[in-house]
KOLGU-293945 format. One line per 4 residues: number of its first residue (from 1); for each residue x, y, z of N, C-alpha, C, O. Coordinates in steps of 0.02 Angstrom, whole numbers. Each point is the difference from the previous one (the first is absolute). Example, Ala and Ser with C-alpha at 12.3 -4.5 7.8 and 13.67 -1.06 7.14 Angstrom:
KOLGU-293945
1 = 660/-284/390/-45/59/0/45/60/0/52/-1/33 | -70/54/-69/42/59/3/-39/55/37/25/55/8
//
This chain:
KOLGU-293945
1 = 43/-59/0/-43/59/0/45/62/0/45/8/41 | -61/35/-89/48/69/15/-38/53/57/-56/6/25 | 119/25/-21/-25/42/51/-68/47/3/-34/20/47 | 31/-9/-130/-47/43/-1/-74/-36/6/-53/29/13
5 = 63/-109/-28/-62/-39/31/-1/-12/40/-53/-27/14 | 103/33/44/-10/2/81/-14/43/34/-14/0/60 | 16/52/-105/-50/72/46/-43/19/-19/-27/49/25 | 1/-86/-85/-81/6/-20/-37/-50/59/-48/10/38
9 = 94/-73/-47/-33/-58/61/2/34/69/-52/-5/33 | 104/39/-6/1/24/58/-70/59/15/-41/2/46 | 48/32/-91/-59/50/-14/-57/-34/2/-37/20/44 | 16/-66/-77/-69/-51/2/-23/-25/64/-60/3/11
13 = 108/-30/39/-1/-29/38/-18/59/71/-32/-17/49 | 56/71/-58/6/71/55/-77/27/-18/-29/36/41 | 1/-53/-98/-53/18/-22/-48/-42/34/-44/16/41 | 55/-61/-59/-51/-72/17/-21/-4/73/-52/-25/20
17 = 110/60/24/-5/-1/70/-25/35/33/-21/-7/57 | 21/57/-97/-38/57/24/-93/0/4/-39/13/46 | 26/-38/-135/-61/-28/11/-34/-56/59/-54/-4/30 | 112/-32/-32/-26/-48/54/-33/-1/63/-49/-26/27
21 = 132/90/-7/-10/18/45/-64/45/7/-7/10/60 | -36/18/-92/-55/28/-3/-34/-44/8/-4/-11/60 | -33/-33/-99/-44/-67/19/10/-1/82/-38/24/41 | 95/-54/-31/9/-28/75/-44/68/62/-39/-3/48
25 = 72/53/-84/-40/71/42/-62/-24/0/-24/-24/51 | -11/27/-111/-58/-13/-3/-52/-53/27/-58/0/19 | 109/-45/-28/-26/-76/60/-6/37/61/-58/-6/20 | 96/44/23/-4/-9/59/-63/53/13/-41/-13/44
29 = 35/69/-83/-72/19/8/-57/-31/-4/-53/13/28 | 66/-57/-64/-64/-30/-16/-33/-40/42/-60/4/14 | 112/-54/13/6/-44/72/-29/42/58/-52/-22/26 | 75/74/-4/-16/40/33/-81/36/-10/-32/15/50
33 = 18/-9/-83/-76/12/-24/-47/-47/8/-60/14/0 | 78/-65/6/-24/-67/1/-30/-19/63/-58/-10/17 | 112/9/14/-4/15/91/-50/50/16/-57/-7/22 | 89/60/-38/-41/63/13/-61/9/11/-34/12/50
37 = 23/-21/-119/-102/-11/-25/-26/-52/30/-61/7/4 | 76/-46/16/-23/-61/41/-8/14/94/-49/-8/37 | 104/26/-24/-1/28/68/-50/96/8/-30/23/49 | 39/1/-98/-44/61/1/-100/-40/-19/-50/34/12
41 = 47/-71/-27/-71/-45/-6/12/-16/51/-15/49/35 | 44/-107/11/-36/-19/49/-8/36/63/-44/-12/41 | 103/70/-35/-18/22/38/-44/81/-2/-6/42/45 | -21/-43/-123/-48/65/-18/39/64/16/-26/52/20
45 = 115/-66/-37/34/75/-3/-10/42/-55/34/-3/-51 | -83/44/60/4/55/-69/64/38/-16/22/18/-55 | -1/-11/110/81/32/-9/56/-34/-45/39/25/-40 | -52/-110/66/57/-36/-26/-18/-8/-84/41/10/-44
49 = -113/-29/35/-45/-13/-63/22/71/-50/19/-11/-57 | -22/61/75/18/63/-26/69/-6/-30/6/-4/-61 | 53/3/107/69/-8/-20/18/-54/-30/60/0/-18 | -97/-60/2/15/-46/-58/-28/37/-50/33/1/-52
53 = -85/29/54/-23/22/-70/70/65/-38/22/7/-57 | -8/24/115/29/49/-30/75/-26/-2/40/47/-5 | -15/-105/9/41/-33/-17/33/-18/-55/57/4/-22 | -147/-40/-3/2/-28/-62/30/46/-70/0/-20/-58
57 = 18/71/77/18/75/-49/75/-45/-20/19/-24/-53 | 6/26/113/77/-19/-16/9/-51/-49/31/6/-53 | -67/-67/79/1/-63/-31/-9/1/-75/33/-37/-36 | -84/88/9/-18/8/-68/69/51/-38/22/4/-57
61 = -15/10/85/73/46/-19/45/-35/11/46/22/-33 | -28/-72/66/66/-26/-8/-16/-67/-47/44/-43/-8 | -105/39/-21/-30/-46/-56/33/27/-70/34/-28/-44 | -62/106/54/15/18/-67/80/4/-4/33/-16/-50
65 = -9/39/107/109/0/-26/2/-43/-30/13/-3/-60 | -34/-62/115/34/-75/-39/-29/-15/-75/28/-42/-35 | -74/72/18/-14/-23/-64/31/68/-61/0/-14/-60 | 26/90/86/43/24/-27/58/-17/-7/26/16/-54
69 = 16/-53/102/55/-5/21/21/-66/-72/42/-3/-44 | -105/-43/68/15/-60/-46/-6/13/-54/40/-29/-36 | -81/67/6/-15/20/-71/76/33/-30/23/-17/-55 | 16/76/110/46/47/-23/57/-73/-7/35/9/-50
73 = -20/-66/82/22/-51/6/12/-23/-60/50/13/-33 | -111/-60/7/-9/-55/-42/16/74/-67/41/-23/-40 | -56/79/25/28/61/-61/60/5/-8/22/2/-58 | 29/1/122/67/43/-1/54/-72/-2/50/-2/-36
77 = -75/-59/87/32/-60/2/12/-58/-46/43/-43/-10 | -93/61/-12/-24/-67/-67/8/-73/49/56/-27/-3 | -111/-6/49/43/-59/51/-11/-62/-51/-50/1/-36 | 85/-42/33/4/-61/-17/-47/-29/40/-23/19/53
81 = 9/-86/-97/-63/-43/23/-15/-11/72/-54/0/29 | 106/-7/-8/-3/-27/87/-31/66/28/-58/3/19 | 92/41/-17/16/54/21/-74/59/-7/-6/52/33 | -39/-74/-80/-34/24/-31/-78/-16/29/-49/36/1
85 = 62/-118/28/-33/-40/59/-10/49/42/-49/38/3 | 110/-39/37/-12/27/64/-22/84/20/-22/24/52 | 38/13/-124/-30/52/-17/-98/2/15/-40/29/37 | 39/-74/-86/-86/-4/-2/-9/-14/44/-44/39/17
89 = 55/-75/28/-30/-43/62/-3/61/53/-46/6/40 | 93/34/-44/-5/42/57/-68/44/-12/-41/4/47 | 27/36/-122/-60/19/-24/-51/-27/24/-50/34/13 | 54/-109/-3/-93/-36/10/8/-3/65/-53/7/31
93 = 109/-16/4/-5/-1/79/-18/70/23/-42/1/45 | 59/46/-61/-21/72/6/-59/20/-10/-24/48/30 | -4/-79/-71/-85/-5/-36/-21/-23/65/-25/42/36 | 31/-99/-15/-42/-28/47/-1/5/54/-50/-18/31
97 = 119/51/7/-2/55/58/-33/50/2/-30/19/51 | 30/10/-104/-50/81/-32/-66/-39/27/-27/25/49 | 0/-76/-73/-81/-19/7/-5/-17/84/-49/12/36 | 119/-46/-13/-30/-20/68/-4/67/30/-36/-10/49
101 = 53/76/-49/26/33/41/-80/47/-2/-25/33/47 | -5/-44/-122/-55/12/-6/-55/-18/39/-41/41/21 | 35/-133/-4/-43/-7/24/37/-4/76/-36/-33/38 | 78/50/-15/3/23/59/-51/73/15/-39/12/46
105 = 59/29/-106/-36/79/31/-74/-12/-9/-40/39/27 | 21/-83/-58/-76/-22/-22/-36/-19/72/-54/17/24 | 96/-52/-4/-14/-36/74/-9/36/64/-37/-8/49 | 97/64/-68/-8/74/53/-72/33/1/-33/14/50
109 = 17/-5/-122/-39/27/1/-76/-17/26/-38/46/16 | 16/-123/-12/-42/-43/24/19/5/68/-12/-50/35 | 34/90/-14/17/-25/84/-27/54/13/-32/-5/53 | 27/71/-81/-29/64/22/-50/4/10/-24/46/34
113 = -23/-113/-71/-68/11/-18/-12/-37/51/-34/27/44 | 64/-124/-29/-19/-44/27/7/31/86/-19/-36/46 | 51/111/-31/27/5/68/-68/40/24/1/14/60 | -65/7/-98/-57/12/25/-69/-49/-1/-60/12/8
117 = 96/-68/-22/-57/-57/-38/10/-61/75/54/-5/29 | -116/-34/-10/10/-60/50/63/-35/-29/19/1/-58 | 11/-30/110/46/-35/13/-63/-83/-9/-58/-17/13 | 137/-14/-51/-36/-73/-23/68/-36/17/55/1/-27
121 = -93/-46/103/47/-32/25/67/-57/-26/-6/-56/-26 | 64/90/42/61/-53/-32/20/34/-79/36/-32/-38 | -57/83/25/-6/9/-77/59/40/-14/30/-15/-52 | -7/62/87/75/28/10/47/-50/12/55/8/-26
125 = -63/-53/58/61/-64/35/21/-23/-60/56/-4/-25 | -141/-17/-6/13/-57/-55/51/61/-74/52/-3/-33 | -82/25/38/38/35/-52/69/32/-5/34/10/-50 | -16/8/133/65/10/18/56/-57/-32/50/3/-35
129 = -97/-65/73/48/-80/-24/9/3/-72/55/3/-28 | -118/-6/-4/16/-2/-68/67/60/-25/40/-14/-45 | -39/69/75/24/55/-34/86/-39/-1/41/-13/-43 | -44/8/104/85/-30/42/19/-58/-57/55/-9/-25
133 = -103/-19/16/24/-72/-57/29/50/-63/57/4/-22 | -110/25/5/41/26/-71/49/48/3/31/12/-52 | -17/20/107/70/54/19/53/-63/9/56/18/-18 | -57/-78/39/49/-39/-2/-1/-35/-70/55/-14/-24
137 = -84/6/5/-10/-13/-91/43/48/-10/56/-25/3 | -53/98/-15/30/43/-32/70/7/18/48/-2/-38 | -49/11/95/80/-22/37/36/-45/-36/50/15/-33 | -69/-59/38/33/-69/-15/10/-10/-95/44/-28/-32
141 = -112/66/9/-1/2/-82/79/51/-30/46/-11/-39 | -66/71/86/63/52/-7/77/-27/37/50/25/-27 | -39/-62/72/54/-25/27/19/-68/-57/58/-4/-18 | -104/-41/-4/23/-28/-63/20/25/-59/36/-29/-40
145 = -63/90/34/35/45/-59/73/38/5/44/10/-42 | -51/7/110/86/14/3/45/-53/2/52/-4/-33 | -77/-46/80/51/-73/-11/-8/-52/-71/36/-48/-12 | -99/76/-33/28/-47/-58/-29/-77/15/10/-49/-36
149 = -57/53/109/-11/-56/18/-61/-38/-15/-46/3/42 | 37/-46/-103/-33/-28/-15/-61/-34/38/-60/2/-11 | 102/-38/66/-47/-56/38/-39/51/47/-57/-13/16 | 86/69/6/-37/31/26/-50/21/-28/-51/-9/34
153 = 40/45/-107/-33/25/-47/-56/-45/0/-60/13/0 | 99/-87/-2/-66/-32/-27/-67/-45/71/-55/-28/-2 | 116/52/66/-60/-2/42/-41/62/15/-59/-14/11 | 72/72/-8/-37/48/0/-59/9/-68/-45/42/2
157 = 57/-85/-55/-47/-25/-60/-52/-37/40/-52/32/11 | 57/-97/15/-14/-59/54/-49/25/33/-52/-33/2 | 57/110/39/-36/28/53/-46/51/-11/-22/37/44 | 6/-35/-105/-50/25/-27/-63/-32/-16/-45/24/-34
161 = 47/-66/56/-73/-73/33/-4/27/32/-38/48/-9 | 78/-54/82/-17/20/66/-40/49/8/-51/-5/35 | 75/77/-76/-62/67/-7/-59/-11/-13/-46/11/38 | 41/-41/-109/-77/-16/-19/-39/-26/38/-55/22/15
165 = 91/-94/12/-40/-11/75/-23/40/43/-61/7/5 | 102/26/32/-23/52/13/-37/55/-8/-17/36/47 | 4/-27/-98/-47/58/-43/-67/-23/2/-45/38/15 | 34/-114/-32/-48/-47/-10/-40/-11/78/-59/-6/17
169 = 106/7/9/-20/-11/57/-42/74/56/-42/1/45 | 75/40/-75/-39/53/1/-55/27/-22/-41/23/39 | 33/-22/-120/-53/9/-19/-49/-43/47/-42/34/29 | 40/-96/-20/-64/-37/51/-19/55/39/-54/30/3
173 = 124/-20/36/-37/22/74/-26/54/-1/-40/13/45 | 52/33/-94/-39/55/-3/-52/0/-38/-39/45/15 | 17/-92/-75/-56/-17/-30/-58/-33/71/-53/25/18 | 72/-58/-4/-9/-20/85/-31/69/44/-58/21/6
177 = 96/-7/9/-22/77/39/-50/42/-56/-45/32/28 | 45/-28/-71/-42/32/-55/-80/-13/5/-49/38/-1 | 58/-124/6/-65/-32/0/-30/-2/63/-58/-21/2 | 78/33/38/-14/-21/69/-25/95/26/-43/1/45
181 = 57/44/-61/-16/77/-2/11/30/-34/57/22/-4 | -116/0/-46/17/53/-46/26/62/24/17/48/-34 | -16/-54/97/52/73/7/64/8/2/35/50/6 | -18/-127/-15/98/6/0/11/-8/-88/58/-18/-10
185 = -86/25/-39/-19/5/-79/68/44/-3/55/-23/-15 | -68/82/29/46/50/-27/71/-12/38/45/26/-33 | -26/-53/82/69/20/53/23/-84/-61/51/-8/-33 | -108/-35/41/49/-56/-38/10/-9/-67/32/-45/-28
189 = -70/102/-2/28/1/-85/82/50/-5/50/-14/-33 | -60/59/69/53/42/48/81/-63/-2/56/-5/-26 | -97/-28/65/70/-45/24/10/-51/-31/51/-30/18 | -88/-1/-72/7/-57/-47/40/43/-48/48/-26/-27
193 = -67/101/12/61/10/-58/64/22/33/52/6/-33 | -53/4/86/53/-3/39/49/-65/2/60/11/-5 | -77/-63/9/1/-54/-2/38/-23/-84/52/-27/-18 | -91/47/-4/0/-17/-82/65/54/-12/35/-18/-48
197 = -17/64/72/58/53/-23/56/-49/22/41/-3/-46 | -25/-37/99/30/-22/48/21/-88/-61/47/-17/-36 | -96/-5/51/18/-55/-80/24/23/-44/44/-37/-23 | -54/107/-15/34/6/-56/59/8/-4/36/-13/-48
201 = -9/50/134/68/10/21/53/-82/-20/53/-10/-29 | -94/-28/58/39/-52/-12/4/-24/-47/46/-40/-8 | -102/55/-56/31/-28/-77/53/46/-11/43/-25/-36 | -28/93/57/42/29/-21/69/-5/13/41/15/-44
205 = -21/-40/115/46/-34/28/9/-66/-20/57/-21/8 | -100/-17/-32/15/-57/-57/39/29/-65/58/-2/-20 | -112/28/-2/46/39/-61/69/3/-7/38/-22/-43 | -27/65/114/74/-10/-11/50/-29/20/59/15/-10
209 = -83/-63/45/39/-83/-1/-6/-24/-66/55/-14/-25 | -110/3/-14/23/-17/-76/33/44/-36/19/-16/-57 | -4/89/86/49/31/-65/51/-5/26/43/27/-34 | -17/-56/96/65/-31/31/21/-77/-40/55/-23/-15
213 = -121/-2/7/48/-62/-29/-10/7/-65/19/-48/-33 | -45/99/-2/15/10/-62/75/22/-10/39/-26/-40 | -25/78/85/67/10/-1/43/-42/11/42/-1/-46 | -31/-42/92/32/-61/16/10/-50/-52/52/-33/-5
217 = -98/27/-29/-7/-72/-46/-5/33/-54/52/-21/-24 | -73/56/-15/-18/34/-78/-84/-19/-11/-23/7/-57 | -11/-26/98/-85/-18/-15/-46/11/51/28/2/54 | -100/6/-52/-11/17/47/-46/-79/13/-12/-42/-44
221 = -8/41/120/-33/-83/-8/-50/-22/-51/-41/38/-26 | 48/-106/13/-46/-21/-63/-67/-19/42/-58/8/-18 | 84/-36/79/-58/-24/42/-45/50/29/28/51/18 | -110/-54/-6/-28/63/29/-15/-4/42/-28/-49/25
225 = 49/135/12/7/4/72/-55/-54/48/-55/-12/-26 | 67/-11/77/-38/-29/27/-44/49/26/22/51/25 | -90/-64/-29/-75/15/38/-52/-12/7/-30/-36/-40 | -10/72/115/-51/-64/13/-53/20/-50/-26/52/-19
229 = 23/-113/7/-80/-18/-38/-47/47/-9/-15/25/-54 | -19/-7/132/-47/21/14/4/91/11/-44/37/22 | 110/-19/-45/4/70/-9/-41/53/-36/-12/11/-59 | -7/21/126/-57/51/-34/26/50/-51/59/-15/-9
233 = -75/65/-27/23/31/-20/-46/45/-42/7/6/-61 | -46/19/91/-55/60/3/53/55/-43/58/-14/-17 | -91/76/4/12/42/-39/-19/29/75/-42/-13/42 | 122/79/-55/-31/79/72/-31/35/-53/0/-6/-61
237 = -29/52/109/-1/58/-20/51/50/11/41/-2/46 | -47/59/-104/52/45/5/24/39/54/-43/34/29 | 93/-30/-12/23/55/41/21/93/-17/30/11/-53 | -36/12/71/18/72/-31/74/9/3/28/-9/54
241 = 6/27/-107/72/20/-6/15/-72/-6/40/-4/-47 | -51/-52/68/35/-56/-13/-9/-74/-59/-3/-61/9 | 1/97/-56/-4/-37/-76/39/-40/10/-23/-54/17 | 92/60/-22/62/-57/-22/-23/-58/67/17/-58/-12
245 = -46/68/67/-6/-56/42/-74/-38/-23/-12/-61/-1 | -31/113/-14/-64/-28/-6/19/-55/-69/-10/-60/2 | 32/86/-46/12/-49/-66/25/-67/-2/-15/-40/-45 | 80/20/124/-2/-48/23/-44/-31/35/-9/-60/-11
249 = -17/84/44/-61/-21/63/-53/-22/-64/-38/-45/19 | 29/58/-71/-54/-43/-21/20/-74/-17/-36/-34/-37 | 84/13/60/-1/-66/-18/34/-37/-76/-4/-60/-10
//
């Protein structure tokens, strides 16, 4: 290699890291939002529910660098095939942080409403649990992407049953509470799409365990994702300001 292709490579590589290193920023907001919106629901903090929303600003802005950054990248670098991988991959992983971080503020915003509405017993707990499963999904999806680590990738794929179960298992109990008093109608359509924001988190943290072992291997799995059967998957209704989440949330 001549020198002058070792400081185009060196340059590629100072580049590459930098993006990365953005993603990784971006993981840890996102994680953090996750928590957040979950603990501001159960315990009906309008304060905390508020500052995820006004959070979510950052997250969408450090969406768009990484997808300037990569674009000014893949123009000025020209990357070779490999190289060109791990380019894109960072793009769709960035995509799908952008959406979780969405239906994190989506979730804030249901807490403002749900914090003047009856309380429906266990319904914050249950959804806390669920939330914690898919913040360790994401952890673990984003910690396989810095280590390159496949097996990890492909159990955090694995544990995206576990959610749906969970989701499934929800819808009952609040279809349940629905039927049993029409006056809990509104707090549990409230918290089923609450619920339903919270599942989508975890296809999205799937997501990017498969664009980890796309990177890893050159393909993404042939086999499809495992899920339960009996997965609901209703259409929301819209949220205001939040398109790019609602467009996932339909299923």
């Amino acid at each position: 290699m001549s020198t002058s292709d070792r400081h185009i490579a060196s340059a590629f590589d100072r580049d590459l890291e930098t993006v990365q290193a953005l993603v990784i920023k971006m993981g840890g907001l996102v994680e953090t939002a996750i928590v957040d919106a979950a603990t501001a629901l159960e315990a009906r903090d309008d304060e905390l529910a508020e500052d995820v929303r006004r959070r979510d600003r950052a997250v969408d802005a450090l969406e768009a660098q990484v997808n300037e950054e990569a674009a000014r990248l893949i123009a000025l670098r020209a990357p070779n095939a490999t190289d060109l991988r791990v380019v894109l991959t960072v793009i769709k992983i960035a995509g799908s942080l952008e959406r979780v971080g969405d239906y994190a503020k989506n979730i804030a915003k249901r807490t403002n409403v749900l914090a003047h509405m009856p309380v429906i017993d266990g319904a914050g707990m249950a959804l806390r649990r669920m939330s914690s499963t898919v913040e360790k999904m994401m952890k673990d999806a984003l910690d396989s992407y810095v280590h390159r680590d496949a097996a990890l990738a492909a159990d955090v794929r694995a544990r995206d049953l576990e959610v749906d179960q969970m989701y499934n298992a929800l819808f009952r109990e609040f279809l349940t509470y629905m039927m049993e008093d029409p006056r809990n109608i509104t707090t549990c359509m409230h918290l089923h799409f609450i619920a339903k924001n919270i599942e989508r988190m975890g296809d999205h943290a799937t997501s990017i365990a498969e664009q980890v072992l796309y990177l890893v291997s050159g393909a993404l799995p042939e086999e499809p994702r495992p899920k339960s059967e009996s997965v609901i998957r209703p259409s929301i209704p819209s949220e205001p300001g939040g398109a790019a989440a609602d467009r996932g949330a339909m299923g």
